[in-house]
TIKOL-697182 format. One record per atom (N, C-alpha, C, CB): residue in one letter; x, y, z. Coordinates in pm, whole numbers, plus 32768, in hexadecimal, padded with zeros to 4 digits. Each point is the difference from the previous one (the first is absolute). Last residue first. Glycine has a CB too. Layout:
<pts>
aXYZ ...
</pts>
This chain:
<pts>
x7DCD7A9182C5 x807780057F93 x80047F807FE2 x809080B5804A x7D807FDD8029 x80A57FEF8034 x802A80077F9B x80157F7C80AE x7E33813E7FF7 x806A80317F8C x80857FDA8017 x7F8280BD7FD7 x7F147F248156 x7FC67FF07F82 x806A80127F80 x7F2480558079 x80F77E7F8164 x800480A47FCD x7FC37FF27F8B x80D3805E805D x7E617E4A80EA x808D802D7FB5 x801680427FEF x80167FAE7FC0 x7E777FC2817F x7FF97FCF7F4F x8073800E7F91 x7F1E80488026 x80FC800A81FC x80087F747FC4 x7FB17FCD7F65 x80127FDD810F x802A81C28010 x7F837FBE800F x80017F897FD9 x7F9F80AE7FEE x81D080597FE3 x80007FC8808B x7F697FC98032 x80CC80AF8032 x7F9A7FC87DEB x80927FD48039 x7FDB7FC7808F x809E80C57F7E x7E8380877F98 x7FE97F867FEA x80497F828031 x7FB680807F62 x808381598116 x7F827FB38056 x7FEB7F7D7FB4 x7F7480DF8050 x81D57FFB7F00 x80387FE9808E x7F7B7FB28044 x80B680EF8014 x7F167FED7E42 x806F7F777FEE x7FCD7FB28081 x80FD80777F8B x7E2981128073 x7FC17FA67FA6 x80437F5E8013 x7FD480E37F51 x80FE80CC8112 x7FAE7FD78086 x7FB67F8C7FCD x7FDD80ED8076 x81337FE57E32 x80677FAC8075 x7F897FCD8036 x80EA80918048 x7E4380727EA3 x801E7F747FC9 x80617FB38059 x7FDD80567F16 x7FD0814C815E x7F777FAF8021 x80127F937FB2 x7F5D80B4802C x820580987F90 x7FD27FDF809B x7F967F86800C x801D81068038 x802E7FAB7E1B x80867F7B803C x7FEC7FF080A2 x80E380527F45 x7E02810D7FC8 x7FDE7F777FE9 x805C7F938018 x7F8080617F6F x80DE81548115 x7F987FC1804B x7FAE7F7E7FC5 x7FF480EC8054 x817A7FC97E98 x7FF27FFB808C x7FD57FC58069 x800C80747FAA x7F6D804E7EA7 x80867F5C7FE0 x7FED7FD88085 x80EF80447F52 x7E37817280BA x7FC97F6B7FB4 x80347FA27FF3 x7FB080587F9E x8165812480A4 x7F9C80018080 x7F937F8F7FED x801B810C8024 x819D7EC67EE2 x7FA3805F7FF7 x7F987FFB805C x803880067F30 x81887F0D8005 x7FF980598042 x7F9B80357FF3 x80B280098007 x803D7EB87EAF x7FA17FF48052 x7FC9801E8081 x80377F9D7F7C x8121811A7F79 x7FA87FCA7FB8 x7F9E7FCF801C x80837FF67FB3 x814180DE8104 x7F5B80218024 x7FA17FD47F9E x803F80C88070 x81C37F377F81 x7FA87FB58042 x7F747FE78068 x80C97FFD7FB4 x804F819D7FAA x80437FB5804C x7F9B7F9B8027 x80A580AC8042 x7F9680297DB0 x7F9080078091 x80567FB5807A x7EF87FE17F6A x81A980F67E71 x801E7F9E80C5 x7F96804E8026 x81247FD08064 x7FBC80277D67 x7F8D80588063 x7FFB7F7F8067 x7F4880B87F40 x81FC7FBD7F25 x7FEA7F9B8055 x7F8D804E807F x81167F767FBA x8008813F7EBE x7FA67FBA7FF7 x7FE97F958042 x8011805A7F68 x80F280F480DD x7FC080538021 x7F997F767F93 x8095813F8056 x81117EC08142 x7FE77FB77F6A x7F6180457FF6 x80A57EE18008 x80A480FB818C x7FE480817F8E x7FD97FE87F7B x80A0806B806A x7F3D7E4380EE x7FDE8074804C x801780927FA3 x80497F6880E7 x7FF37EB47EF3 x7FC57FF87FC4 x7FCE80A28006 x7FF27EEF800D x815B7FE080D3 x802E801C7F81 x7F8D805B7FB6 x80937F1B7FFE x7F1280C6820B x804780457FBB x800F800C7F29 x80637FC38126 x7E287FBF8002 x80347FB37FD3 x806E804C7FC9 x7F487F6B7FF3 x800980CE8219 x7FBE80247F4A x80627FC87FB6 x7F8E80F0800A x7FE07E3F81FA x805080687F91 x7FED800D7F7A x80937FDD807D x7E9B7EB480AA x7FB2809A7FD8 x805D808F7FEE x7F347F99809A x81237EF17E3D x7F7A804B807B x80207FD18087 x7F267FF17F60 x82157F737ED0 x800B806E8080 x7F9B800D80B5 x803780837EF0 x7F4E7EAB7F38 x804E7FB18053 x801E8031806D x80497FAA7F63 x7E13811B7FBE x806A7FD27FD0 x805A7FDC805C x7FD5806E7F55 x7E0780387FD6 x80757FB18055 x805C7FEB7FEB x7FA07FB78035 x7F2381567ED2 x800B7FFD808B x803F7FA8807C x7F60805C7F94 x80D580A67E30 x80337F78808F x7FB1802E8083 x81247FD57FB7 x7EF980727DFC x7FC1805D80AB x7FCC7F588045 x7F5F81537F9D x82047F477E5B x7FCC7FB98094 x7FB8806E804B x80CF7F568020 x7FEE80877DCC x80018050808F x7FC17F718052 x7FC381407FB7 x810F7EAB7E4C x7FE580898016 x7FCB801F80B3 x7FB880087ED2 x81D07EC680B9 x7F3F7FDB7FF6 x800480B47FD6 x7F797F058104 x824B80C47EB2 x7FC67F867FE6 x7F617FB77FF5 x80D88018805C x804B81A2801A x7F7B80237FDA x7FFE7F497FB7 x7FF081657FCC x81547F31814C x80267FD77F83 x7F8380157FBC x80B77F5D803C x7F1F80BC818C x806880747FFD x7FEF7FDF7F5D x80C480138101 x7E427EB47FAD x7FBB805E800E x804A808C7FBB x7F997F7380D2 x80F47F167F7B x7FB47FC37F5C x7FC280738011 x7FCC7EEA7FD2 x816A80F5818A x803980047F98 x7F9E7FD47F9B x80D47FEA806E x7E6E7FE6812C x804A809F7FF6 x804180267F92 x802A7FF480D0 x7F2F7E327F63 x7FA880717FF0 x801B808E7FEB x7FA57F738071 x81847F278032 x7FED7FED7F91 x7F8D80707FCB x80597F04802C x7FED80FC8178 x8075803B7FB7 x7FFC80107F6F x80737FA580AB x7E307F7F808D x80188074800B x808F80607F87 x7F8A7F958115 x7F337EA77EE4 x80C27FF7800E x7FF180C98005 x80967ECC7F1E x7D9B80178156 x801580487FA0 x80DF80048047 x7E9480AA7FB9 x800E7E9C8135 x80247FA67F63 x800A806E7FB9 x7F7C7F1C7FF8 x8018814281DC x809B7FAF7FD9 x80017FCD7F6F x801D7F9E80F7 x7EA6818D7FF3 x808180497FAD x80447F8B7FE1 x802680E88076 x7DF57ECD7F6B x804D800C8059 x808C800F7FEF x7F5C7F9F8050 x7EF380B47EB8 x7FE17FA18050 x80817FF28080 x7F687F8C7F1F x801D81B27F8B x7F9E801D8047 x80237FB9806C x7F6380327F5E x818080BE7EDA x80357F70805E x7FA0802F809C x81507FCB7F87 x7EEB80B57E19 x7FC0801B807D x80087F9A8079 x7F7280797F68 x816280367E8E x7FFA7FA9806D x7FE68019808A x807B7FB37F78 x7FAA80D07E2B x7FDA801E8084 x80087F8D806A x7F7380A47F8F x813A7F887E60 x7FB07FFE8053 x800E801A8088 x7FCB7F907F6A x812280D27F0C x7F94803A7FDD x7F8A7FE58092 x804D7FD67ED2 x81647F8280CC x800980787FFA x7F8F80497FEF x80BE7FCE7FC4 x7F5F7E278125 x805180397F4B x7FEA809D801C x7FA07F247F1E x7FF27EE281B0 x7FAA807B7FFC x8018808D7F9B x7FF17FA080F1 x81507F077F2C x7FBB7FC37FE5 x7F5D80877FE9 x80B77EFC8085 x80CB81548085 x803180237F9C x7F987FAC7F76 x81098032809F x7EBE7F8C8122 x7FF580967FED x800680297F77 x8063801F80CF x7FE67E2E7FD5 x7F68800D7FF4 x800180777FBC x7FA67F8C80CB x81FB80027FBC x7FF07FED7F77 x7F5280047FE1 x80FB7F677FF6 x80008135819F x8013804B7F53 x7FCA7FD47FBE x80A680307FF0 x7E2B7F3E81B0 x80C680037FEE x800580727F8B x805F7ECB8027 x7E07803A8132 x800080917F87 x80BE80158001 x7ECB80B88059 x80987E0C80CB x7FCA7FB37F82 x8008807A7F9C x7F4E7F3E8075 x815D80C08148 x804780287FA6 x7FD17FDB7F68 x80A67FF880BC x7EB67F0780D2 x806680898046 x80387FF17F4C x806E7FE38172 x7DFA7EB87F58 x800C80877F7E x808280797FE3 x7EF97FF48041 x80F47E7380ED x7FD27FC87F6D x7FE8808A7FA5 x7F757F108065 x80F3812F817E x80707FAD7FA0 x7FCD80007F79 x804D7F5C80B2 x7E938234804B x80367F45801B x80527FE87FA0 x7F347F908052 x7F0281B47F8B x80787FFE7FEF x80447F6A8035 x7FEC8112800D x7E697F627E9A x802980108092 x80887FFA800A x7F417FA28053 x7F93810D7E09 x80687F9E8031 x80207FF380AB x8067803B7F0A x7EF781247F58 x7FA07FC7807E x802F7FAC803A x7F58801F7FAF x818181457ED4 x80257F94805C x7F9D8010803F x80DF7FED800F x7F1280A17DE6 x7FBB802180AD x80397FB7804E x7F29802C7FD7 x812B80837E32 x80037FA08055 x80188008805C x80147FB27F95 x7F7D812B7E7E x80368031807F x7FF57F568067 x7F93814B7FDB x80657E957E64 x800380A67FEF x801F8034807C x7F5580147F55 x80E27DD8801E x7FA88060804F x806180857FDD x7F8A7F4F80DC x81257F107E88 x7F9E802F7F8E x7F87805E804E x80307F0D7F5C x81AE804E814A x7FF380577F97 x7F71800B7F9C x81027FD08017 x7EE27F7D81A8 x8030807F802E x8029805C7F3F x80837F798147 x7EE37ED37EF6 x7F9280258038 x8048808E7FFC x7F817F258091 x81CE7FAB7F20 x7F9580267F92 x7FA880438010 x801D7F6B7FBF x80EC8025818D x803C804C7FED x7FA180267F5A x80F97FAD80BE x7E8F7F5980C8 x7FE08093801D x803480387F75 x8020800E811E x7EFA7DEF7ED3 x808D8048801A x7FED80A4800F x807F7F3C7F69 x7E307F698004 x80517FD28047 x807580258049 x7F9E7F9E7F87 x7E9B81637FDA x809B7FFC7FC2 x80427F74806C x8028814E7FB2 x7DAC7F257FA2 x803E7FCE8079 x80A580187FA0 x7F197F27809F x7EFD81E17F0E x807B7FBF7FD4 x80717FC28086 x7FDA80B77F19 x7E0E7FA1815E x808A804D7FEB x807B7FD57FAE x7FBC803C80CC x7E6D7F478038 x7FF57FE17F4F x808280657FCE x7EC07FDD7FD7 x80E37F018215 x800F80537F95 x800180017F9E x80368026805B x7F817E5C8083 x7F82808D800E x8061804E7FB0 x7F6C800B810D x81B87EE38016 x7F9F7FC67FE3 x7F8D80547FC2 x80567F6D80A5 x81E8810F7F48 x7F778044806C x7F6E7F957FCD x806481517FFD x81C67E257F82 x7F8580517FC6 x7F90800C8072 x802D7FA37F04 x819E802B81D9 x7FCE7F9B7F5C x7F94805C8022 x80457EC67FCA x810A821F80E2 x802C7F808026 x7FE77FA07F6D x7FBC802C8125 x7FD981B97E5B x7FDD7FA68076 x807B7F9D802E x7F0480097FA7 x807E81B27EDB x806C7F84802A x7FA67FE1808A x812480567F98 x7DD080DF7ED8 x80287FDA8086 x805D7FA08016 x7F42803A802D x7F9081607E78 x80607F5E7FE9 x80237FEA8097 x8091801F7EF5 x7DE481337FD6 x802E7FD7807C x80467F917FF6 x7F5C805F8063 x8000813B7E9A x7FF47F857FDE x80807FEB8087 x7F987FEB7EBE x7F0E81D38139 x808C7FB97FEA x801B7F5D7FEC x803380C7808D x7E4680C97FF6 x80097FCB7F3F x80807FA18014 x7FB181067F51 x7F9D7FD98249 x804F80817F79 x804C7F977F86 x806780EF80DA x7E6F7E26808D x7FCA80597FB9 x803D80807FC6 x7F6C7F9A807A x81877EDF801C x7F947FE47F67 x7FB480808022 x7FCB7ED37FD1 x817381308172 x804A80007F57 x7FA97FC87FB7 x80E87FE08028 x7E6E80038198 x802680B27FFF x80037FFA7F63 x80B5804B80F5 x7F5B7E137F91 x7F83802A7FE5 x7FFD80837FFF x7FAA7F4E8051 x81DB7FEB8033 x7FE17FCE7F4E x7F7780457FEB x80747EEF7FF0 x802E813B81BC x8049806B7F95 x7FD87FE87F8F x80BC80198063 x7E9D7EFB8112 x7FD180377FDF x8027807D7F91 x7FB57F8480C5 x80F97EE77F96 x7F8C7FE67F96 x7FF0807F8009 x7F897F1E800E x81DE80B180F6 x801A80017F80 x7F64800C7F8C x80F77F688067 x7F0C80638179 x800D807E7FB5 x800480207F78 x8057800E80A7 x7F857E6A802C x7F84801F7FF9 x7FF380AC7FC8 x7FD27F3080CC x81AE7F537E57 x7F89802B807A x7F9580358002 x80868010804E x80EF7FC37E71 x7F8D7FFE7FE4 x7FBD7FED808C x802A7FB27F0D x81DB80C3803C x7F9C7FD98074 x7F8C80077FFB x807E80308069 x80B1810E7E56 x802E7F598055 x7FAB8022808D x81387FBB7FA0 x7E1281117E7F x80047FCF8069 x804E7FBC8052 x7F78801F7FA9 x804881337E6E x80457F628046 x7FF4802D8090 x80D17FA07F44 x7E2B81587F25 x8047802A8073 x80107F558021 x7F938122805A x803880357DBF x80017F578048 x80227FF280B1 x80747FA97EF7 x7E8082078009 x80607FEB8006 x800E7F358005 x801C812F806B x7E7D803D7F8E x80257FAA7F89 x80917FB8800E x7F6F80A57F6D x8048813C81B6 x7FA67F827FD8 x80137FB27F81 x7F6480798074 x818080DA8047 x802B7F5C8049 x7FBD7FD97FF2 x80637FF78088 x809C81A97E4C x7F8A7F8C8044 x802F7FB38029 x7F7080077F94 x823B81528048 x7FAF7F7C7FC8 x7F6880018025 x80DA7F6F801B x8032827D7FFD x7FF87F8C8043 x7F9E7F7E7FBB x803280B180CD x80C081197E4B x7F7E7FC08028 x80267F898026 x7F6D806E7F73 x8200814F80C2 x7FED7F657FA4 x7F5C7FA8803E x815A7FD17FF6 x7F1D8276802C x7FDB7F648075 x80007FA27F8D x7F40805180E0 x808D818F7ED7 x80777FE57FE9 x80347F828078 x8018810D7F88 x7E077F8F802A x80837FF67F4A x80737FF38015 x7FA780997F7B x7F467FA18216 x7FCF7F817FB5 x8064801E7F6C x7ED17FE08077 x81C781688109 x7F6C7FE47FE4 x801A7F807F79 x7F84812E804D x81747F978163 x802C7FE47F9B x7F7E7FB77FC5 x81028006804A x7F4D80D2818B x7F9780637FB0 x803D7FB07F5F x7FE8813280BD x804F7E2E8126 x808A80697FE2 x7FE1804C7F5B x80D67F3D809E x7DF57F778020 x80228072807D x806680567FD2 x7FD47F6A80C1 x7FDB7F307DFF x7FA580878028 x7FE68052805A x7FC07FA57FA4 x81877EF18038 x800C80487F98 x7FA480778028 x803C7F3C7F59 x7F807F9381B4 x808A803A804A x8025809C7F73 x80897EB08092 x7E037FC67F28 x7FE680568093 x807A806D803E x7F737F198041 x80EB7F977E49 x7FCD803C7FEA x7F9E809B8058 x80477F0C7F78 x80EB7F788100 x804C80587FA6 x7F7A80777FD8 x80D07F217F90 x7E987F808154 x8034802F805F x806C80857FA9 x7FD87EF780B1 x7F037FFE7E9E x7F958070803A x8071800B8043 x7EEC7FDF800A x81157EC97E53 x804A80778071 x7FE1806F8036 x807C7FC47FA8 x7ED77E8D7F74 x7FCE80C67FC6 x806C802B8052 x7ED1803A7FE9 x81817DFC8088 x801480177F71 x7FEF80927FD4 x7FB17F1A7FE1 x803C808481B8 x807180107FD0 x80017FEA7F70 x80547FCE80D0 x7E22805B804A x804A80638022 x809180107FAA x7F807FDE80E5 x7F5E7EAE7EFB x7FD980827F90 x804980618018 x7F297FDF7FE9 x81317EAB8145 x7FF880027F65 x7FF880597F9B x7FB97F768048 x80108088817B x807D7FFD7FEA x80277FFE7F78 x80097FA380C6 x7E3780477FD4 x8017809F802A x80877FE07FCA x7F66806380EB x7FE37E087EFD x7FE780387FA5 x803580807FEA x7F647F7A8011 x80DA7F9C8168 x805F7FB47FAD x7FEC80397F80 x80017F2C8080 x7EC1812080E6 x80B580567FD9 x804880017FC6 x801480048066 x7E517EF37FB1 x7FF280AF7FF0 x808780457FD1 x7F52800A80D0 x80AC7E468001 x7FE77FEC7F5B x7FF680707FF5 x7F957F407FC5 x8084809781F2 x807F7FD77FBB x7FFA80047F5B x80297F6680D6 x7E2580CF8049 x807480688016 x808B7FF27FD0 x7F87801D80B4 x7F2D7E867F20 x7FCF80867FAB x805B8070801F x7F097FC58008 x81857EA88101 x800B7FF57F6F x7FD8808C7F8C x7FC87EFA805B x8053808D81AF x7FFE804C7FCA x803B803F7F6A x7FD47FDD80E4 x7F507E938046 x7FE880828035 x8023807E7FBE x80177F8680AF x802D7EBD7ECF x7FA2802A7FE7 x7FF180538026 x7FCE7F827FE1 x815E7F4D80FD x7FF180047FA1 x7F7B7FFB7FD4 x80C87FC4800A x806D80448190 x7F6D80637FAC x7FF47FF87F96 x7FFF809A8067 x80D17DC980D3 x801D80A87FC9 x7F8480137FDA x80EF80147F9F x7FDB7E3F81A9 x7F9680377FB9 x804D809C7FCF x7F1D7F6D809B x81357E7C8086 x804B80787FA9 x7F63805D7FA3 x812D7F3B7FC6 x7F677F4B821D x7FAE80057F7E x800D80747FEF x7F647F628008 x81CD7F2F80EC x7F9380928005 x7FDD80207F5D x8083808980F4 x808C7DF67F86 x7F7E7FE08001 x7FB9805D803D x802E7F307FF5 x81BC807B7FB0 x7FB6801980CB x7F707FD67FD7 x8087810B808A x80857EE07DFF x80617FC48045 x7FA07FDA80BA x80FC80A87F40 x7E9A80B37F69 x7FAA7F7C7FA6 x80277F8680A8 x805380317E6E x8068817E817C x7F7380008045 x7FCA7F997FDF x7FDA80D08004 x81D97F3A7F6E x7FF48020807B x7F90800A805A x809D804E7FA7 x7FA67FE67E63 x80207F758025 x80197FF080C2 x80847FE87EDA x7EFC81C48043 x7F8F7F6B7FFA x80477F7C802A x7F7B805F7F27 x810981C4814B x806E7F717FED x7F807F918018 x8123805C8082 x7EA781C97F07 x7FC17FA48048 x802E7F627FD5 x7F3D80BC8018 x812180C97F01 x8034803F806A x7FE17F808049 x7FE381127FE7 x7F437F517EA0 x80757FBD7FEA x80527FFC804E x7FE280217F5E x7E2C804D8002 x80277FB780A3 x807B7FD7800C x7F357FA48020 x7F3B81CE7EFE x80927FC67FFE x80207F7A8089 x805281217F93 x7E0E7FC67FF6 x80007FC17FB9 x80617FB48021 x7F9580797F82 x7FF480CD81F8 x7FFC7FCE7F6A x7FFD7FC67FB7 x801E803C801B x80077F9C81B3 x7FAA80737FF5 x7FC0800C7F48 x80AE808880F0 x80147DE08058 x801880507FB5 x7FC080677FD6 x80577F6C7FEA x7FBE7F0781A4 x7FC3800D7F8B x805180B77FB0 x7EEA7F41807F x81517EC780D3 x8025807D7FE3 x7FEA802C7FA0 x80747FEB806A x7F0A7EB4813A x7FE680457F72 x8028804A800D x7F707FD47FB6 x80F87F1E81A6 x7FBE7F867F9B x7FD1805C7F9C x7FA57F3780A5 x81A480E78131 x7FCB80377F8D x7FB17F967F86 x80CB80B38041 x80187F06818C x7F807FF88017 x7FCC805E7F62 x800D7FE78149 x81CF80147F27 x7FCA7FA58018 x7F737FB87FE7 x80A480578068 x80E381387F3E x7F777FEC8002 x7F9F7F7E7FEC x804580CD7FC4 x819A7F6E7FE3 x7FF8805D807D x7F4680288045 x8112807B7F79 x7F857EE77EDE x80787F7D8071 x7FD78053807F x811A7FA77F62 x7E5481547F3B x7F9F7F757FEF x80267FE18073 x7FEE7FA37F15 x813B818380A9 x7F99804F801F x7F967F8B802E x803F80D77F54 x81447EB27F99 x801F800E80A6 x7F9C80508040 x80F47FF97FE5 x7ED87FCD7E3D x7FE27F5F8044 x804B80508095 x80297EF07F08 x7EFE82A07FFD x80737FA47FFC x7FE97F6A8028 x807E80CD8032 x7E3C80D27EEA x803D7FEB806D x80427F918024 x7F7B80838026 x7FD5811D7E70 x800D7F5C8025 x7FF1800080A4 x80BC7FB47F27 x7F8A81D27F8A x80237FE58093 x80027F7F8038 x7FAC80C18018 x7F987FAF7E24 x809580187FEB x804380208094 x7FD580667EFD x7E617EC980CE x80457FF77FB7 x806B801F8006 x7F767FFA7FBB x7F50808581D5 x80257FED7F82 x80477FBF7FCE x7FD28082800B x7EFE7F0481C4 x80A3805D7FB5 x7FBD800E7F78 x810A7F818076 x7E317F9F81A3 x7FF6804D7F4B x8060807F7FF6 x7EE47FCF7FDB x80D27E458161 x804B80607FD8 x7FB9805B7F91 x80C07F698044 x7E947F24816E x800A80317F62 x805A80697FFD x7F1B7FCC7FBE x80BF7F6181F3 x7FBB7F9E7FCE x801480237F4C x7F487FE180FB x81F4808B80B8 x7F8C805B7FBA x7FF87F7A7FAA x802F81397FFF x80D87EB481B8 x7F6F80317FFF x7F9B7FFF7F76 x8072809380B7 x81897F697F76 x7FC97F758048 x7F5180238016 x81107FBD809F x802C81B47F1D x80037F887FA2 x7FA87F65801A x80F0807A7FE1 x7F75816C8121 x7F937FC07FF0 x7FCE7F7F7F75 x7FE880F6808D x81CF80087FF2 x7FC880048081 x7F597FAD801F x80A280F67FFB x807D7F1C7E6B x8065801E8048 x7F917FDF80A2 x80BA80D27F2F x7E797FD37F54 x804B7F4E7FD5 x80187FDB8065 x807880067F44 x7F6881D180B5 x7F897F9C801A x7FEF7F8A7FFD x7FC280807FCA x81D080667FD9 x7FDF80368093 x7F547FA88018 x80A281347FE8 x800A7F0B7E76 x80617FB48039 x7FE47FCC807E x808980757F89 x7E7F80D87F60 x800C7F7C7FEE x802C7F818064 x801C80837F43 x8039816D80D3 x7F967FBF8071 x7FCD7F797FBE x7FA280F48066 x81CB7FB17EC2 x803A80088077 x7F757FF1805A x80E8809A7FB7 x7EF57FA47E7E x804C7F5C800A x8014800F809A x80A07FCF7EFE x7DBA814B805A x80737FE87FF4 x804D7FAE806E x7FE080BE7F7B x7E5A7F1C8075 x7FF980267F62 x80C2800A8017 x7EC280B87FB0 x7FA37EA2819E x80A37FF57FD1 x8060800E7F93 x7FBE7F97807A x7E39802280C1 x802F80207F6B x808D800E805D x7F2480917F32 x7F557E158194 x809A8063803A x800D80347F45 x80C27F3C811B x7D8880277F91 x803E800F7FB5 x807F804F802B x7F397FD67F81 x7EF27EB88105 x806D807A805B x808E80297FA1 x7FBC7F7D8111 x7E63805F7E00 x80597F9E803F x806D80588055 x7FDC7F467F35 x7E6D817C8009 x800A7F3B7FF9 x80737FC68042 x7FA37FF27F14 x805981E580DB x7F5F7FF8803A x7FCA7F687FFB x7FC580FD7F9C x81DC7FD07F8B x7FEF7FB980A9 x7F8E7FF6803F x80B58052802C x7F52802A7DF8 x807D7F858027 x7FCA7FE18082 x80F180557F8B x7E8381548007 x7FC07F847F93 x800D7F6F8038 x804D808C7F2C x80EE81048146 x7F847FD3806A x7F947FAE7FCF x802280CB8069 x814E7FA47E72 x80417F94807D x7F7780068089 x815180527FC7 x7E6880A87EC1 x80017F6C7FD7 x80337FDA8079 x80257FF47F02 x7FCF81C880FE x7F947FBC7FED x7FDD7F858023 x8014807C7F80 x81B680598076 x7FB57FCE805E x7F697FDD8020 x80B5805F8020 x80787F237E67 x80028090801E x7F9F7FD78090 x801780A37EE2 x81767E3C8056 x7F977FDA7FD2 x7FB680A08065 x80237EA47FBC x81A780137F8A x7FC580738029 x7F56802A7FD7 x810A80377FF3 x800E7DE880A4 x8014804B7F86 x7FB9808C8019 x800A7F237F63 x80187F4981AC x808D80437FED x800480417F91 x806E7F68806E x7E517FB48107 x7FDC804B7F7B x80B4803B802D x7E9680527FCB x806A7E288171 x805180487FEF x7FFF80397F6D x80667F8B80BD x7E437F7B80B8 x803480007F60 x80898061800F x7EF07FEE7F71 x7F797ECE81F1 x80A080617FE8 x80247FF27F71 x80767FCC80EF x7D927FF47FA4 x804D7FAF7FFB x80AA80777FEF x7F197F187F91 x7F4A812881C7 x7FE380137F80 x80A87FD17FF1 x7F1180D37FD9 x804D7F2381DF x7FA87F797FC9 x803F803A7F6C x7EE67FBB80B0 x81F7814B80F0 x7F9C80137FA0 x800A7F5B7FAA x801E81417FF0 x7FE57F5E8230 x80487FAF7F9D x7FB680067F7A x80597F6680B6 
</pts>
């Protein structure tokens, strides 16, 4: 009879890690919906913690079905998938990664940036097909630029600190102003958006944010600027985008997230200023294994009875 506590993992995870994992706890994984189901299903009543992601969550009839559950923790940052008023309701305790893989999300958010403003992707394609620099319109600087922030977090800081050392004057929307920062605070996206050169979504996702990027932010941001979306496809109005994109309204985007995922974002699919990562921003053999050991961190805090370290 194994003594180590029952967890269940519904998010994907390589088999390294999942032996990481079970070397602490008796770990059923269950990455797709049909052995999900099937584990719930047959061994629901057993598992003491859950770890998911963000945009997989996991349901109140999953909870209803897991009796003896008291933590479900998150791999990432994200936790919008995960019904709080439900875990608040039972009195399990909630945790994410937040921190694990911020330096890796800010990096990219930069790679997306420069990538689309210099256009390495037009440009990399030009010179394979041999059209040399005089007859190429010169791509903008991004240094000196104004870059707007939605979402000052932990990511968010770390983008601001990327954008002071290429010189950029830094603005941010929040809820309310970040305690400490020394960042122009916008009460509002849509000013923040017409007086930024380019503007970064860091923003989590959920009700409160779905669609905070519309026409009129877009059209606010204006023809010259750029828009990079790190944090989560839903606040950006996909459509609305496609058309500021087709009309040359912004000059471009590089999206790694978007509503669709993990289908590709059609409206956006022949459009040649818009550069896609499939939501690999915070993806990297380092991100990683540091969300592994920050879960085991949570989980052991959690059942040693000092707490997790990183609730929601």
């Amino acid at each position: 009879m194994s003594t180590k506590i029952p967890l269940l993992v519904l998010n994907s995870l390589s088999s390294a890690h999942q032996a990481q994992i079970a070397e602490v706890y008796d770990m059923t994984y269950a990455f797709d919906p049909a052995a999900r189901a099937a584990a719930i299903a047959e061994h629901g009543k057993k598992f003491r913690a859950v770890l998911t992601i963000g945009v997989i969550g996991i349901t109140p009839e999953e909870i209803a079905a897991m009796p003896a559950l008291e933590l479900v923790c998150c791999m990432g940052a994200g936790y919008e998938g995960v019904p709080l008023e439900v875990t608040r309701a039972r009195g399990i305790a909630t945790a994410n990664g937040a921190g694990t893989n911020d330096d890796c999300v800010a990096d990219h958010a930069f790679g997306l940036l420069i990538g689309i403003v210099r256009g390495f992707h037009q440009l990399d394609r030009l010179c394979r097909e041999g059209v040399w620099r005089e007859e190429i319109p010169q791509p903008p600087n991004v240094s000196g630029k104004k870059l707007g922030i939605l979402g000052l977090g932990t990511i968010g800081q770390k983008i601001a600190k990327r954008a002071a050392a290429f010189d950029m004057e830094i603005g941010y929307h929040n809820r309310k102003p970040r305690e400490g920062a020394a960042h122009r605070y916008f009460d509002d996206l849509k000013p923040l958006a017409a007086w930024a050169d380019f503007l970064v979504l860091a923003a989590p996702g959920g009700p409160a944010t779905r669609h905070l990027v519309n026409a009129e932010v877009l059209d606010a941001l204006g023809p010259q600027g750029y828009l990079v979306s790190i944090g989560r496809g839903s606040v950006v109005d996909t459509e609305a985008l496609a058309a500021a994109l087709r009309e040359n309204r912004i000059a471009g985007a590089g999206l790694d997230v978007y509503e669709s995922e993990p289908r590709r974002p059609e409206p956006l699919i022949g459009l040649d200023n818009v550069l896609l990562t499939p939501h690999m921003a915070g993806w990297s053999p380092e991100a990683t294994q540091k969300s592994v050991d920050h879960f085991l961190a949570n989980a052991e805090g959690h059942f040693a009875g000092r707490g997790v370290v990183t609730p929601i």
